[in-house]
N, C-alpha and C positions, 0 to 999 in steps of 0.2 A: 503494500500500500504506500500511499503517499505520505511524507514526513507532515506536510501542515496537516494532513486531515490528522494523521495521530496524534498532534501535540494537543489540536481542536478537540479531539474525543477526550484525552486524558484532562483537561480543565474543564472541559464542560460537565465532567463526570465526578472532578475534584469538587467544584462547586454543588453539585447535586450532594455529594455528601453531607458536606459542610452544611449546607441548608437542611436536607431531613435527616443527616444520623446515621443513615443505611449504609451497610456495608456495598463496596463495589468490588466488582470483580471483573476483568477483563479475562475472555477468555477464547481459545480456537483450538484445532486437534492438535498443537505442540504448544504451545506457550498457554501459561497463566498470571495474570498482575493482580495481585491483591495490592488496593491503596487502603494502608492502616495513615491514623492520627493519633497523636500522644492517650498513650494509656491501653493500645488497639494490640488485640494478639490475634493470629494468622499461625496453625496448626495443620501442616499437611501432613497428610499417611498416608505412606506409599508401600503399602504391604502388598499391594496386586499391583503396583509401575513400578520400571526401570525409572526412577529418579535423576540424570546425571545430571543437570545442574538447577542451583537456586542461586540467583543474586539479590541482594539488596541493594535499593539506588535511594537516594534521595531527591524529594519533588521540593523542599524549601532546606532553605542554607541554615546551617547549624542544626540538622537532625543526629537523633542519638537512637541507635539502634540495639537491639540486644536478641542473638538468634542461638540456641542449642540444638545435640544434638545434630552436630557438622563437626565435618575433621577439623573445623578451624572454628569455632565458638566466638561470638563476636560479644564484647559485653559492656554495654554501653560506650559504641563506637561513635565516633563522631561522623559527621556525612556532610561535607558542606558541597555547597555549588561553585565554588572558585578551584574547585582538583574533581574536575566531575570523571570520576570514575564509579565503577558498581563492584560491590564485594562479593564475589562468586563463589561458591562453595560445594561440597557434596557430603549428603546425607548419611551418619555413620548405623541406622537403625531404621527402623518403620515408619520415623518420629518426628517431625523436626516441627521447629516453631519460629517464628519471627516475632518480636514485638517492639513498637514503636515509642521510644522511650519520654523523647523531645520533636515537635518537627512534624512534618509529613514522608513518609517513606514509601516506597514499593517493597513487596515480595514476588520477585517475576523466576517463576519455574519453565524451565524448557524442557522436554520430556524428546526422549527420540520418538522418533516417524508411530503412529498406531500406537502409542501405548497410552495417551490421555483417554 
């Protein structure tokens, strides 16, 4: 797809939450974004998918993240938009969890080909 329409989807979508509360979730047969806000947990179980990756990005500057249950455990990381990178990791159990400490962040899951 196109870069303006996604950045258009993912703020018109940020706003829809921010106004009623509800959880959003983007999703297609390989990829998933959950947009968490301070206080927001994001629980995926991947006991029937091939898991290989989850990143965390941040949608507003100075977000704080905290995600278990990954070979690499994030614990109240910082996430700004001035070093915009995304923190990529793989799942060590069934289990894993995002939550959003400070901020706005993503939990974007890419699964190989058929297995969402």
């Amino acid at each position: 797809g196109r870069l303006d329409h996604l950045q258009s989807a993912l703020r018109s979508l940020m706003a829809y939450k921010k106004r009623t509360g509800k959880q959003v979730l983007l999703a297609d047969g390989k990829e998933t974004l959950a947009i968490l806000f301070p206080g927001e947990l994001c629980i995926a179980d991947v006991k029937t998918q091939k898991l290989p990756l989850l990143s965390v990005l941040a949608f507003e500057d100075n977000s704080v993240a905290t995600a278990d249950h990954l070979r690499w455990p994030l614990n109240k990381t910082k996430l700004d938009l001035d070093h915009p990178y995304t923190l990529s990791n793989r799942p060590l159990d069934e289990e894993m969890w995002t939550q959003c400490d400070e901020g706005k962040i993503g939990m974007y899951l890419c699964y190989e080909e058929g297995e969402l």
